[in-house]
PDB file of N, CA, C and O in Angstrom:
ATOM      1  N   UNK A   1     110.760 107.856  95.859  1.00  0.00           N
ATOM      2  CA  UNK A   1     109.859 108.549  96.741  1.00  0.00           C
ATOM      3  C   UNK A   1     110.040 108.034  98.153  1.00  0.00           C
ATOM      4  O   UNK A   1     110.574 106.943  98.351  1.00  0.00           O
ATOM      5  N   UNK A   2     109.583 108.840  99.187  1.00  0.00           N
ATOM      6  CA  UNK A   2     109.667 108.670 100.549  1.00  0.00           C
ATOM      7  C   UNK A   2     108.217 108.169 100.839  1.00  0.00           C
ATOM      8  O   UNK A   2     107.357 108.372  99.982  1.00  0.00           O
ATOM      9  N   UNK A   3     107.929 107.589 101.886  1.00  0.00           N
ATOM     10  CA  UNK A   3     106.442 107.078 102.230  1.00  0.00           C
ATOM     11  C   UNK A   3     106.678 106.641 103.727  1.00  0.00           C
ATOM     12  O   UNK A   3     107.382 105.677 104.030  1.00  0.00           O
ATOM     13  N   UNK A   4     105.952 107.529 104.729  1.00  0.00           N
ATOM     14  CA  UNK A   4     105.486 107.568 105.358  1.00  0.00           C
ATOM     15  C   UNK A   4     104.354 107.146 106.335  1.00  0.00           C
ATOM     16  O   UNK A   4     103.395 107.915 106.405  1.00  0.00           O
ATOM     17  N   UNK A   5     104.344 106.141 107.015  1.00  0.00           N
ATOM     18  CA  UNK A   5     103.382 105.342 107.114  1.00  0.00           C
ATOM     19  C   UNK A   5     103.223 105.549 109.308  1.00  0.00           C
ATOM     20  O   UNK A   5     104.159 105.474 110.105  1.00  0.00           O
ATOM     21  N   UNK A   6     101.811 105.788 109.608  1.00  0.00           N
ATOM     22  CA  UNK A   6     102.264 105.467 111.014  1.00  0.00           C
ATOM     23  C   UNK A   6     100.499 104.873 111.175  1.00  0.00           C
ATOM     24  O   UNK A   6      99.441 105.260 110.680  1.00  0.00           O
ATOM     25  N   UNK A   7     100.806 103.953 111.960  1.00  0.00           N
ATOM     26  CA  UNK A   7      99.503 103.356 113.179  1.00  0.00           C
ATOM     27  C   UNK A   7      99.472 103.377 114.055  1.00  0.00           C
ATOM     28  O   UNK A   7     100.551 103.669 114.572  1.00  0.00           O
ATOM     29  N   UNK A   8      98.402 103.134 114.938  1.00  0.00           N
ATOM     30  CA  UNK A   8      98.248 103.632 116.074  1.00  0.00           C
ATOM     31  C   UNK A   8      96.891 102.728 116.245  1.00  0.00           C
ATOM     32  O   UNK A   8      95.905 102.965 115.546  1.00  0.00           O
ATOM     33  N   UNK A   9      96.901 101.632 117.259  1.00  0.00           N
ATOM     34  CA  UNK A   9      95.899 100.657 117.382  1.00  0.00           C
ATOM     35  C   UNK A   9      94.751 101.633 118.361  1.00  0.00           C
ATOM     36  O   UNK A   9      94.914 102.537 119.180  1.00  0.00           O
ATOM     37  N   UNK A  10      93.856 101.112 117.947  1.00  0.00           N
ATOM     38  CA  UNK A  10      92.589 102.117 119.142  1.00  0.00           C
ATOM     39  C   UNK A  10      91.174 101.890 117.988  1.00  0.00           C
ATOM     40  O   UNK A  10      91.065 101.612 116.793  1.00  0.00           O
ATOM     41  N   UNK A  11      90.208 102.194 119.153  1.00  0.00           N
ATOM     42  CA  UNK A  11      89.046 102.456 118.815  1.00  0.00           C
ATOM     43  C   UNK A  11      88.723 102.914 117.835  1.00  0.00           C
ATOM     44  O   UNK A  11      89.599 102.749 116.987  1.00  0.00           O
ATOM     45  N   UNK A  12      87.427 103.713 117.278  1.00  0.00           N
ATOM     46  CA  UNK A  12      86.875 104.698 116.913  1.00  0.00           C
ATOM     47  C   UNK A  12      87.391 105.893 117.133  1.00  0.00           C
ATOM     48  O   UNK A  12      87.733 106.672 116.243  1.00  0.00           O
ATOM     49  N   UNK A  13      87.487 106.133 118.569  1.00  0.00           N
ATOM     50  CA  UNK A  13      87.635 107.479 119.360  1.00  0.00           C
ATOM     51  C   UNK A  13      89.520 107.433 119.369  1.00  0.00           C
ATOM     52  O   UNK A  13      90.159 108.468 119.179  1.00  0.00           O
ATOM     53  N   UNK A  14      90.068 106.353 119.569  1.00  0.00           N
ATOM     54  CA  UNK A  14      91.670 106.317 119.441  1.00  0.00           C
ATOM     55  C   UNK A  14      92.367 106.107 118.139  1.00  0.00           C
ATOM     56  O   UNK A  14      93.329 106.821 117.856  1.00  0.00           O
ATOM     57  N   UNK A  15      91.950 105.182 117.333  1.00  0.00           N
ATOM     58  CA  UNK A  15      92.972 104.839 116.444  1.00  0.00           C
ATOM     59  C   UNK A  15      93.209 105.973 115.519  1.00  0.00           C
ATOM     60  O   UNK A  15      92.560 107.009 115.663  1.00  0.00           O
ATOM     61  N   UNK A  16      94.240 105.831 114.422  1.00  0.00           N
ATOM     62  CA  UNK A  16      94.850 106.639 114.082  1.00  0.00           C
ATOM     63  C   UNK A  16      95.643 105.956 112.266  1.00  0.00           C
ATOM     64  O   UNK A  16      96.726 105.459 112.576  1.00  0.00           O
ATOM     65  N   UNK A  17      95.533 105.880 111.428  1.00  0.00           N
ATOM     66  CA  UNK A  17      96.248 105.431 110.262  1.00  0.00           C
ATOM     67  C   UNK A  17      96.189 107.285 109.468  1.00  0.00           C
ATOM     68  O   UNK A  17      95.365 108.194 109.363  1.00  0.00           O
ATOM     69  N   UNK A  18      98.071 106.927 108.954  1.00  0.00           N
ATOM     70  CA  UNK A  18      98.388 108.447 108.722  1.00  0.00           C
ATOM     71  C   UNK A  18      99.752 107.734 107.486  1.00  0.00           C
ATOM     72  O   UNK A  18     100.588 106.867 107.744  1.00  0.00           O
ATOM     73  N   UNK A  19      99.545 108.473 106.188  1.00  0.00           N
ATOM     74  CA  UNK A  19     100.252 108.482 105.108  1.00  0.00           C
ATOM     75  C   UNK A  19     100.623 109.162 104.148  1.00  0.00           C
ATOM     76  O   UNK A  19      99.787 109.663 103.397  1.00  0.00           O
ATOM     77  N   UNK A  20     101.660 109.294 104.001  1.00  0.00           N
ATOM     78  CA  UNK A  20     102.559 110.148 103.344  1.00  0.00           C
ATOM     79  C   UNK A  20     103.274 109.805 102.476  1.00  0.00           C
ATOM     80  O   UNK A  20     103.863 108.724 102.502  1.00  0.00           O
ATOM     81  N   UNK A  21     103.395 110.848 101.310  1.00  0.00           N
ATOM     82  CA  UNK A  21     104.529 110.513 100.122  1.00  0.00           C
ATOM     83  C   UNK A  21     105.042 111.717 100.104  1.00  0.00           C
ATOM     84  O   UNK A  21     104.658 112.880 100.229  1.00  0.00           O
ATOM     85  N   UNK A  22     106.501 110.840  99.822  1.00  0.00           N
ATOM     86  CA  UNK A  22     107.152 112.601  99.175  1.00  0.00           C
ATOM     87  C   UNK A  22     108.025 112.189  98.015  1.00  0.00           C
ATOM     88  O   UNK A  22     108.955 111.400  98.177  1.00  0.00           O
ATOM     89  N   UNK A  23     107.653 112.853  96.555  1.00  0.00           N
ATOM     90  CA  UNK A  23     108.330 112.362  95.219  1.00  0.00           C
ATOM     91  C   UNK A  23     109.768 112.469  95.875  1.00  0.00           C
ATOM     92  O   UNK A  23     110.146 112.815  96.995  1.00  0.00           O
ATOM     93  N   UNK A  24     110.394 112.052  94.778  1.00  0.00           N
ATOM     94  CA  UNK A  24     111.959 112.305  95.035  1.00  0.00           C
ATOM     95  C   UNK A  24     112.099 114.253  94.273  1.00  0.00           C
ATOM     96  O   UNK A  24     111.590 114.573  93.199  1.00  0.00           O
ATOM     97  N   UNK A  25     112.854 115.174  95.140  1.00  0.00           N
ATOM     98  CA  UNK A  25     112.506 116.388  94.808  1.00  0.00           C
ATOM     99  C   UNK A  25     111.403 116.766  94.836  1.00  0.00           C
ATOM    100  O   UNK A  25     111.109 117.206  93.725  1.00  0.00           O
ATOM    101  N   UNK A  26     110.468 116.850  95.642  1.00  0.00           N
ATOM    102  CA  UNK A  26     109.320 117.330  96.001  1.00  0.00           C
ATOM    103  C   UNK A  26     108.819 117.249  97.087  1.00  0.00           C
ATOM    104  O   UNK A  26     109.320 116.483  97.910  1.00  0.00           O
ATOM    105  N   UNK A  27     107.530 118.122  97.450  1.00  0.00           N
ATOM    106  CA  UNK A  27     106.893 118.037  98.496  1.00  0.00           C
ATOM    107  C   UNK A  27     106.122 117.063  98.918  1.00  0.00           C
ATOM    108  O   UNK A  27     105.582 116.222  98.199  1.00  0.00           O
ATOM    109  N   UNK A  28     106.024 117.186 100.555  1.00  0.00           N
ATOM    110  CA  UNK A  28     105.585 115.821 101.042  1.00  0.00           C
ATOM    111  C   UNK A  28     103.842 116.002 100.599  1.00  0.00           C
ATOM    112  O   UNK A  28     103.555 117.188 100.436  1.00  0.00           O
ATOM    113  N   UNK A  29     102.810 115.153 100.410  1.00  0.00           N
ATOM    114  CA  UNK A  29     101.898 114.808 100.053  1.00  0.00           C
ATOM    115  C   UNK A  29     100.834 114.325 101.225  1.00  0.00           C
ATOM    116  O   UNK A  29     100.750 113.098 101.264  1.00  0.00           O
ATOM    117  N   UNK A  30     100.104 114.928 102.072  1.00  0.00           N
ATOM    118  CA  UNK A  30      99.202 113.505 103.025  1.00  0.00           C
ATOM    119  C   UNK A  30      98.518 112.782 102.279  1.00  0.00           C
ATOM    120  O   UNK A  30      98.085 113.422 101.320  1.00  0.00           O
ATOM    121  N   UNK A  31      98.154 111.475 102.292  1.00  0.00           N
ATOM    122  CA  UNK A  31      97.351 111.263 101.032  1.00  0.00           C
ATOM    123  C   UNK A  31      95.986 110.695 102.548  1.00  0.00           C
ATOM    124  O   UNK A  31      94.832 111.116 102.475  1.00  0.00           O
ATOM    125  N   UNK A  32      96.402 109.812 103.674  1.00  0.00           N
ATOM    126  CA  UNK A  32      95.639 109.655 104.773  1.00  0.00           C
ATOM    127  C   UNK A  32      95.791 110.368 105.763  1.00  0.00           C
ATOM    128  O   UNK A  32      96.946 110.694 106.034  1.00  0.00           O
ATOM    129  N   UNK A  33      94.884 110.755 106.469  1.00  0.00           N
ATOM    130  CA  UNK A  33      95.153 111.252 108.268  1.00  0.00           C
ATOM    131  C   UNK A  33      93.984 111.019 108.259  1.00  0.00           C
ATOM    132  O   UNK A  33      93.192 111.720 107.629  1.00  0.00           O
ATOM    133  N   UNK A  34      93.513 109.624 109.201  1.00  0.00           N
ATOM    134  CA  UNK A  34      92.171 109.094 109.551  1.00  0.00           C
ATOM    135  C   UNK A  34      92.011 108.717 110.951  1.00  0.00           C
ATOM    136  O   UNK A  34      92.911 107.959 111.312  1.00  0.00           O
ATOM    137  N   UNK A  35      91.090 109.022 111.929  1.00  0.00           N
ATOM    138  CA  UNK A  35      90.835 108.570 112.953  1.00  0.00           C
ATOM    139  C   UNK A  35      89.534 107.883 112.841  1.00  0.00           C
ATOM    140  O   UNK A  35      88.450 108.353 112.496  1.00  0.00           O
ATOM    141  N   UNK A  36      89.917 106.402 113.280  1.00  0.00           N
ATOM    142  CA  UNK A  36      89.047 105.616 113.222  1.00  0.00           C
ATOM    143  C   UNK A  36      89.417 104.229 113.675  1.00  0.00           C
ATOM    144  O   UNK A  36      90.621 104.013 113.816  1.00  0.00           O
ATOM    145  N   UNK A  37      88.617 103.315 113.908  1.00  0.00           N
ATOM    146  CA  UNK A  37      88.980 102.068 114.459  1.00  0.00           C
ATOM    147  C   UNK A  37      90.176 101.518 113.836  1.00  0.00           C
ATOM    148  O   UNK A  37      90.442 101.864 112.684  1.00  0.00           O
ATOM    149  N   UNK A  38      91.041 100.584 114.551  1.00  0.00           N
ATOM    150  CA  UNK A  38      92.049  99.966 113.412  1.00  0.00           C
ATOM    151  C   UNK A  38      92.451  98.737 114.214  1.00  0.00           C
ATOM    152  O   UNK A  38      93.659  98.510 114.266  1.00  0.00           O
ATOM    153  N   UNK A  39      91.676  97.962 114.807  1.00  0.00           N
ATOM    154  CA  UNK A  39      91.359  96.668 115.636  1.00  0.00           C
ATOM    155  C   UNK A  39      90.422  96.119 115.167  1.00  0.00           C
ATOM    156  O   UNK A  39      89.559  96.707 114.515  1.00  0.00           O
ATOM    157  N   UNK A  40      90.426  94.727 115.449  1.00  0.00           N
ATOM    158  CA  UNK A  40      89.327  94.156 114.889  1.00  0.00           C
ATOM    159  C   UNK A  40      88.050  94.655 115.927  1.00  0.00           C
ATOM    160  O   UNK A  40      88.529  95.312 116.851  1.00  0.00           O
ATOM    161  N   UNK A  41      86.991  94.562 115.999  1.00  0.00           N
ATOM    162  CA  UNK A  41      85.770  95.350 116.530  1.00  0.00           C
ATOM    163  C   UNK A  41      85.561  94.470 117.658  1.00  0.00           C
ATOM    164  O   UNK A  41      85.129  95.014 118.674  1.00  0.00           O
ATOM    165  N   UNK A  42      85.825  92.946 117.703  1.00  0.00           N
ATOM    166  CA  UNK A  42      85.347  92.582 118.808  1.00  0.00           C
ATOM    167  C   UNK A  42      86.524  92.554 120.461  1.00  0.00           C
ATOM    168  O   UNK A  42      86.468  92.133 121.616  1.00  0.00           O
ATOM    169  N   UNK A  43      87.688  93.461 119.369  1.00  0.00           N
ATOM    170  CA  UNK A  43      89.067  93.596 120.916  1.00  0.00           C
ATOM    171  C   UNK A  43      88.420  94.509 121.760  1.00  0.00           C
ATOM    172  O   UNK A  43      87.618  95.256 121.199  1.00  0.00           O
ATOM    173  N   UNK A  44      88.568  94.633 122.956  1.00  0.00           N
ATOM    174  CA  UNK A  44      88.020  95.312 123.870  1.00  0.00           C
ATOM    175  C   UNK A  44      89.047  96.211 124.431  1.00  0.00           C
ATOM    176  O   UNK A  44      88.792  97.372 124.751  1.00  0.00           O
ATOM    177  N   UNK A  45      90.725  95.426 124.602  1.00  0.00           N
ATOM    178  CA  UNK A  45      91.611  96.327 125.097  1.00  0.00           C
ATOM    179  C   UNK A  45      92.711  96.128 123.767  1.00  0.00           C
ATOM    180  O   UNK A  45      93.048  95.133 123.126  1.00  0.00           O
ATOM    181  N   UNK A  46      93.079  97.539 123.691  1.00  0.00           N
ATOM    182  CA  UNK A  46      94.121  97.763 122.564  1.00  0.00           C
ATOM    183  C   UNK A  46      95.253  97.223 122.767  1.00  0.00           C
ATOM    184  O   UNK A  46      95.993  98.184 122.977  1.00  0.00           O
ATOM    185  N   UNK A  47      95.984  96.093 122.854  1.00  0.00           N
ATOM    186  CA  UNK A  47      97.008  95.611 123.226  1.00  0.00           C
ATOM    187  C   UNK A  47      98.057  95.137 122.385  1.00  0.00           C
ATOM    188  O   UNK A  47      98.461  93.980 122.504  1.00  0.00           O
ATOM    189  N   UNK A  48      98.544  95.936 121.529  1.00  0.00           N
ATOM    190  CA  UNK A  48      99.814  96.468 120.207  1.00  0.00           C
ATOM    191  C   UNK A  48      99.593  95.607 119.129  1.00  0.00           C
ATOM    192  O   UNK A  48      98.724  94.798 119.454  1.00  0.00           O
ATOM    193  N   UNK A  49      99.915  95.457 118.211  1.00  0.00           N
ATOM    194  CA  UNK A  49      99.982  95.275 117.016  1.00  0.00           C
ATOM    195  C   UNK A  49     101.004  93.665 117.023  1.00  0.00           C
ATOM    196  O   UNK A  49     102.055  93.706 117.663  1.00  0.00           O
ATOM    197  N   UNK A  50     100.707  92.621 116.457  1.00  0.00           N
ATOM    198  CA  UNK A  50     101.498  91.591 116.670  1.00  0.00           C
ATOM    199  C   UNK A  50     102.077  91.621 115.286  1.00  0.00           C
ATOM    200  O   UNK A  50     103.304  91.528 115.324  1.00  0.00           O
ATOM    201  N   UNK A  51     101.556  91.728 114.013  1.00  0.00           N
ATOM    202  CA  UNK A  51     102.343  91.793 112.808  1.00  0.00           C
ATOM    203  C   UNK A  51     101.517  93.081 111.860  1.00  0.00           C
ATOM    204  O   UNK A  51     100.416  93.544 112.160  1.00  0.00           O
ATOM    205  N   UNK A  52     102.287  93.466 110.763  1.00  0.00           N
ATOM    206  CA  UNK A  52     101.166  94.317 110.695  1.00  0.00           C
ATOM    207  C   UNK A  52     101.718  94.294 108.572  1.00  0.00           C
ATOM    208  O   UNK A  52     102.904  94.107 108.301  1.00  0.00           O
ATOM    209  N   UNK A  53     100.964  94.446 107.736  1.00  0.00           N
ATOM    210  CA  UNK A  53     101.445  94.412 106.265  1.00  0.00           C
ATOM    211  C   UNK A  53     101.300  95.836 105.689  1.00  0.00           C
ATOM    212  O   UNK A  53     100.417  95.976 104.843  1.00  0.00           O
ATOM    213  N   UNK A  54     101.955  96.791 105.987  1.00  0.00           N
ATOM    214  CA  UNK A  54     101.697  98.282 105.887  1.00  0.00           C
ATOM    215  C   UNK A  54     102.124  97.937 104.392  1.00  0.00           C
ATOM    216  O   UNK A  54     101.045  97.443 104.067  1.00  0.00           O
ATOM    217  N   UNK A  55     102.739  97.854 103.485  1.00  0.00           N
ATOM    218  CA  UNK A  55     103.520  97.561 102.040  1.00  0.00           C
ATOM    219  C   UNK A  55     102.970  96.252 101.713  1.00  0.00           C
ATOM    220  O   UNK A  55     103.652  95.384 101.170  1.00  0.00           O
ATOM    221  N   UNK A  56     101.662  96.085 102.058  1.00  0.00           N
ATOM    222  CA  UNK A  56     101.029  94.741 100.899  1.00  0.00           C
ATOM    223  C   UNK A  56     100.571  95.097  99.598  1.00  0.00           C
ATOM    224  O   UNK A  56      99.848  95.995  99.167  1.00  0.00           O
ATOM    225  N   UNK A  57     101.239  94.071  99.052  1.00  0.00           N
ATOM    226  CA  UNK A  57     101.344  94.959  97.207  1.00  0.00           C
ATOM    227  C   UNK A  57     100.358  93.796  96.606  1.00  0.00           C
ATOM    228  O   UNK A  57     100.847  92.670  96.517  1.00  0.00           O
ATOM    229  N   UNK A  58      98.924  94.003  96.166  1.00  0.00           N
ATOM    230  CA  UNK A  58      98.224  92.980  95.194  1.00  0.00           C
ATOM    231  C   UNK A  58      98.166  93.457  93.734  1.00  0.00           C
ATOM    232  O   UNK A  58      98.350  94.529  93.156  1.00  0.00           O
ATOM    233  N   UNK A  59      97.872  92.357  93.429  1.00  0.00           N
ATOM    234  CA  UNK A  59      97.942  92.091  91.627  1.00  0.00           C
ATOM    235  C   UNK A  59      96.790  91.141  91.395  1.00  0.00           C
ATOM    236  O   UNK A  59      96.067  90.661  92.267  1.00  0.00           O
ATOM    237  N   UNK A  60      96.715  90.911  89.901  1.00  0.00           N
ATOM    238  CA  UNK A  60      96.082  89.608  89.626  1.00  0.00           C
ATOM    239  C   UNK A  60      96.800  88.813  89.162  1.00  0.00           C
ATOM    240  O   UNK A  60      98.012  89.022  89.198  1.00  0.00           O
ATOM    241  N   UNK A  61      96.118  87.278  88.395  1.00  0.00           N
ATOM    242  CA  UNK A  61      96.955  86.285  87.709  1.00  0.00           C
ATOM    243  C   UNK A  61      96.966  86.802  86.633  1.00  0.00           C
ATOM    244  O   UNK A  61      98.029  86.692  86.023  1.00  0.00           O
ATOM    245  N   UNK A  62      95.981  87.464  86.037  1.00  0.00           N
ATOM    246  CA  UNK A  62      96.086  88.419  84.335  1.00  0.00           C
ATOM    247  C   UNK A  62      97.633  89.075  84.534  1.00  0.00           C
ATOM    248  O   UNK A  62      98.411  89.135  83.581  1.00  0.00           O
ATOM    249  N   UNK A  63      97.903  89.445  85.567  1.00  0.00           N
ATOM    250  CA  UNK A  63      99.307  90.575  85.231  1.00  0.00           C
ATOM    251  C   UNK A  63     100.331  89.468  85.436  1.00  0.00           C
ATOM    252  O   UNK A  63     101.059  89.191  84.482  1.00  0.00           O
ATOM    253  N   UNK A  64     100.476  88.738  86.705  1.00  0.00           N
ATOM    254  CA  UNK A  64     101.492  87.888  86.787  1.00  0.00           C
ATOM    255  C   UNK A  64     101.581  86.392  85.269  1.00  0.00           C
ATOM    256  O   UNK A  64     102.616  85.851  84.879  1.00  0.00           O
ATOM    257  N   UNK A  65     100.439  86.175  84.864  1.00  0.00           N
ATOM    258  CA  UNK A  65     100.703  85.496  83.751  1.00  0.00           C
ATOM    259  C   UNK A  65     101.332  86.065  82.601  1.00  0.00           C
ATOM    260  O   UNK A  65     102.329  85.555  82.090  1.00  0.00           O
ATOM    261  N   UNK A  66     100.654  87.351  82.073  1.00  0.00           N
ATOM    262  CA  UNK A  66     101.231  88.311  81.573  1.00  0.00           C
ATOM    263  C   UNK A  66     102.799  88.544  81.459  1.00  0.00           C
ATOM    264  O   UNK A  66     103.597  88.408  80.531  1.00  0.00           O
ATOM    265  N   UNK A  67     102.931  89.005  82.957  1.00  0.00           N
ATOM    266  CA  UNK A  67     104.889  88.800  82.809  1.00  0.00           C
ATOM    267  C   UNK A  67     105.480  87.382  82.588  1.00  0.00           C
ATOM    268  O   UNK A  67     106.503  87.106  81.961  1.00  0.00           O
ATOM    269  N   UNK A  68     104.923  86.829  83.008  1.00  0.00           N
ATOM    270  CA  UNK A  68     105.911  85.443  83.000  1.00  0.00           C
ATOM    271  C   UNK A  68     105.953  84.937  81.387  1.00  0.00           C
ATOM    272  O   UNK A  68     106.851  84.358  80.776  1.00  0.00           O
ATOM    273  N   UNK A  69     104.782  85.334  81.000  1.00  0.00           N
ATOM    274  CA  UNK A  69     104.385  84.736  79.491  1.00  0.00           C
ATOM    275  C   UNK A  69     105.606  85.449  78.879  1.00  0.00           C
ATOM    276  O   UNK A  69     106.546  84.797  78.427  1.00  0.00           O
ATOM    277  N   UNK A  70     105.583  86.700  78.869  1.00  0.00           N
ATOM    278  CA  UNK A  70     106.333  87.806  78.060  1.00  0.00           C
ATOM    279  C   UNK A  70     108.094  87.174  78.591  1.00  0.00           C
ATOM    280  O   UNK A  70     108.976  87.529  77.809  1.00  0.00           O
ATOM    281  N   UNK A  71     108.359  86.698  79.263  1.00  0.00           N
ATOM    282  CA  UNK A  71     109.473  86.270  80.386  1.00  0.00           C
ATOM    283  C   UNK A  71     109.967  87.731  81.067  1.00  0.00           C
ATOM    284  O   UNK A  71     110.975  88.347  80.724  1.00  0.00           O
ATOM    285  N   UNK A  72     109.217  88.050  81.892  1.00  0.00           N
ATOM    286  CA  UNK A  72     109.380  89.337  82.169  1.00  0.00           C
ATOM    287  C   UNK A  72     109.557  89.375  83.896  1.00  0.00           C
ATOM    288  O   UNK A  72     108.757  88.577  84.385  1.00  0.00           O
ATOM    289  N   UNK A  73     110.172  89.901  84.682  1.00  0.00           N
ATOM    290  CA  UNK A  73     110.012  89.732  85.910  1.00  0.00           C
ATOM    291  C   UNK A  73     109.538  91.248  86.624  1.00  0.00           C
ATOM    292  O   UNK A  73     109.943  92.301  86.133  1.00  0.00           O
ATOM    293  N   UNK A  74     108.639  91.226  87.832  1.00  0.00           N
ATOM    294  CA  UNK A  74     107.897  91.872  88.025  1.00  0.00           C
ATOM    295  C   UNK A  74     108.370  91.581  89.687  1.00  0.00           C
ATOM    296  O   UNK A  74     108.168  90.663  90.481  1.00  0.00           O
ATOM    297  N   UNK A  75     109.355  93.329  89.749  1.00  0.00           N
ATOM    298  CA  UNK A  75     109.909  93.060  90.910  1.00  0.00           C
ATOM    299  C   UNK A  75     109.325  94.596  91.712  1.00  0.00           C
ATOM    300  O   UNK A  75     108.691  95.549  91.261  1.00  0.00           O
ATOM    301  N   UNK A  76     109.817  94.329  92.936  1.00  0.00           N
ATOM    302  CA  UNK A  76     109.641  95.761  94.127  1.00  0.00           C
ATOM    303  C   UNK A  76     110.845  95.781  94.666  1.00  0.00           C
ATOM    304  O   UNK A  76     111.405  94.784  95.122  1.00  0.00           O
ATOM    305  N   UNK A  77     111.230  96.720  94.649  1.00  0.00           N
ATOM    306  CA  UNK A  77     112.460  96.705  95.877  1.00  0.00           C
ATOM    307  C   UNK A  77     112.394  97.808  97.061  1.00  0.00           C
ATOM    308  O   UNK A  77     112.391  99.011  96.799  1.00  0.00           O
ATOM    309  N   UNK A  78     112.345  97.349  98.271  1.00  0.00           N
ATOM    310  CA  UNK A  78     112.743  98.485  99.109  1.00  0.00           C
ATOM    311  C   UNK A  78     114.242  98.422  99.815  1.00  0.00           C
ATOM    312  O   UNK A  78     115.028  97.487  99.971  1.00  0.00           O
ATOM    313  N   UNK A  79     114.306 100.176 100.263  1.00  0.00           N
ATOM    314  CA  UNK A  79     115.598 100.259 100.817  1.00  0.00           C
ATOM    315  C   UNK A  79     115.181 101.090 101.662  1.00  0.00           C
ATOM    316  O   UNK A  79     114.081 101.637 101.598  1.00  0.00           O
ATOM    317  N   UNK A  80     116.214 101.307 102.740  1.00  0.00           N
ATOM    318  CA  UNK A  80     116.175 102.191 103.899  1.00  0.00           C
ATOM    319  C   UNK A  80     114.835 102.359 104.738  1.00  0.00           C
ATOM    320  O   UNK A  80     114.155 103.379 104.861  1.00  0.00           O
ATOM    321  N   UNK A  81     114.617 101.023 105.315  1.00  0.00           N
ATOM    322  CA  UNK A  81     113.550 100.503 105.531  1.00  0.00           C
ATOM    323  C   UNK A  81     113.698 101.090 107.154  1.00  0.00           C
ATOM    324  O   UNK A  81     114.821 101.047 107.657  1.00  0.00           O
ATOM    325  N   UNK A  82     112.595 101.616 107.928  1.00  0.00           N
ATOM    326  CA  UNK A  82     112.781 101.797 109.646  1.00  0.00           C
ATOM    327  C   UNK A  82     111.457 101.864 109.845  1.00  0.00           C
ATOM    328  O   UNK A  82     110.487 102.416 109.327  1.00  0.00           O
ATOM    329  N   UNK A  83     111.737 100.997 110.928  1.00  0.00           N
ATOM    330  CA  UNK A  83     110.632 101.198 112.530  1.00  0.00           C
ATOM    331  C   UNK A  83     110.494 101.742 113.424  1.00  0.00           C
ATOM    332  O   UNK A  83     110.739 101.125 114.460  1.00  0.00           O
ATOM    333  N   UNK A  84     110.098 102.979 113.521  1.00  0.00           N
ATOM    334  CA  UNK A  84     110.035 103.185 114.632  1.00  0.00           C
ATOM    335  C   UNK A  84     108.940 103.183 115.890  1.00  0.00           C
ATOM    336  O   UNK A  84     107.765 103.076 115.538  1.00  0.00           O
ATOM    337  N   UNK A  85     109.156 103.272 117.074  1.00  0.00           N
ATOM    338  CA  UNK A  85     108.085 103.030 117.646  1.00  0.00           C
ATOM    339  C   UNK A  85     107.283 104.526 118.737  1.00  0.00           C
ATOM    340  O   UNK A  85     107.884 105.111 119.638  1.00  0.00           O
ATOM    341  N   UNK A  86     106.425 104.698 118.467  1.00  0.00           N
ATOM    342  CA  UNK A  86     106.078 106.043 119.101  1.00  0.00           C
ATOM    343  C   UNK A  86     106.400 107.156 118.850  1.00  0.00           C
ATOM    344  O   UNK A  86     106.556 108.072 119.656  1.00  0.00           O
ATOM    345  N   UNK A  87     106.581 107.191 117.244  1.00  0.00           N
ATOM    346  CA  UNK A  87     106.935 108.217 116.866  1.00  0.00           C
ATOM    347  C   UNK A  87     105.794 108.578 116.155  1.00  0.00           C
ATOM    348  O   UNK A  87     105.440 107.909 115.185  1.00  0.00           O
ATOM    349  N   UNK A  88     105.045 109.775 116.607  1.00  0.00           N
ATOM    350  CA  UNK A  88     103.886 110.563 115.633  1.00  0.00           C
ATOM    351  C   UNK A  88     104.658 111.033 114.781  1.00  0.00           C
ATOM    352  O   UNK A  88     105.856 111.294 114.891  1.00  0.00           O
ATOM    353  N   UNK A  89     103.276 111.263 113.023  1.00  0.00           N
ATOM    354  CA  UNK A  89     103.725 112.005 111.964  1.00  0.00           C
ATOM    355  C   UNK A  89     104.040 113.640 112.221  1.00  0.00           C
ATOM    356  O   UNK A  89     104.446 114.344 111.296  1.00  0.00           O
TER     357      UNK A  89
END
C-alpha cells in the first residue's frame, strides 16, 4: 500500500494533518483531512517542525513477549521512503 501523510504546523485556525492510503491496486482512501492545532498550545509562533514520528508503530510487552517466546520476529519494513517539503495533498 501507498500512505500518504502531510503536516502542516499552525494553530486551530492553521494547522492541517491529512492521510491517505492506497491498497496496492486500488483506490486512494482519505482516512484524515483535519484542521486543527498541531503545536504544542503554549507556541505562540509556528516555527517548523524539528523532528516529527509520522510512522510510530506501538505494541505491547503481551505481543513482543509473545513473539520472542514463539522465536518469532516481528518486523516492518519500509521502502521508497520521501520528503517532501511544501507539497499539499
Amino acid at each position: 500500500m501507498e500512505i500518504e501523510i502531510y503536516i502542516k504546523e499552525g494553530d486551530s485556525e492553521n494547522g492541517r494533518f491529512y492521510m491517505s492510503v492506497t491498497p496496492e491496486g486500488g483506490t486512494k482512501q482519505i482516512l484524515f483531512d483535519i484542521s486543527n492545532t498541531t503545536h504544542h498550545p503554549k507556541e505562540k509562533c509556528a516555527d517548523g517542525f524539528t523532528h516529527f514520528e509520522a510512522m510510530k508503530i506501538y505494541t505491547s510487552d503481551d505481543n513482543i513477549n509473545y513473539m520472542n517466546e514463539a522465536n518469532k520476529e516481528l518486523s516492518i519494513f519500509w521502502d521508497d521512503w520521501e520528503i517532501h517539503v511544501n507539497k499539499e495533498p
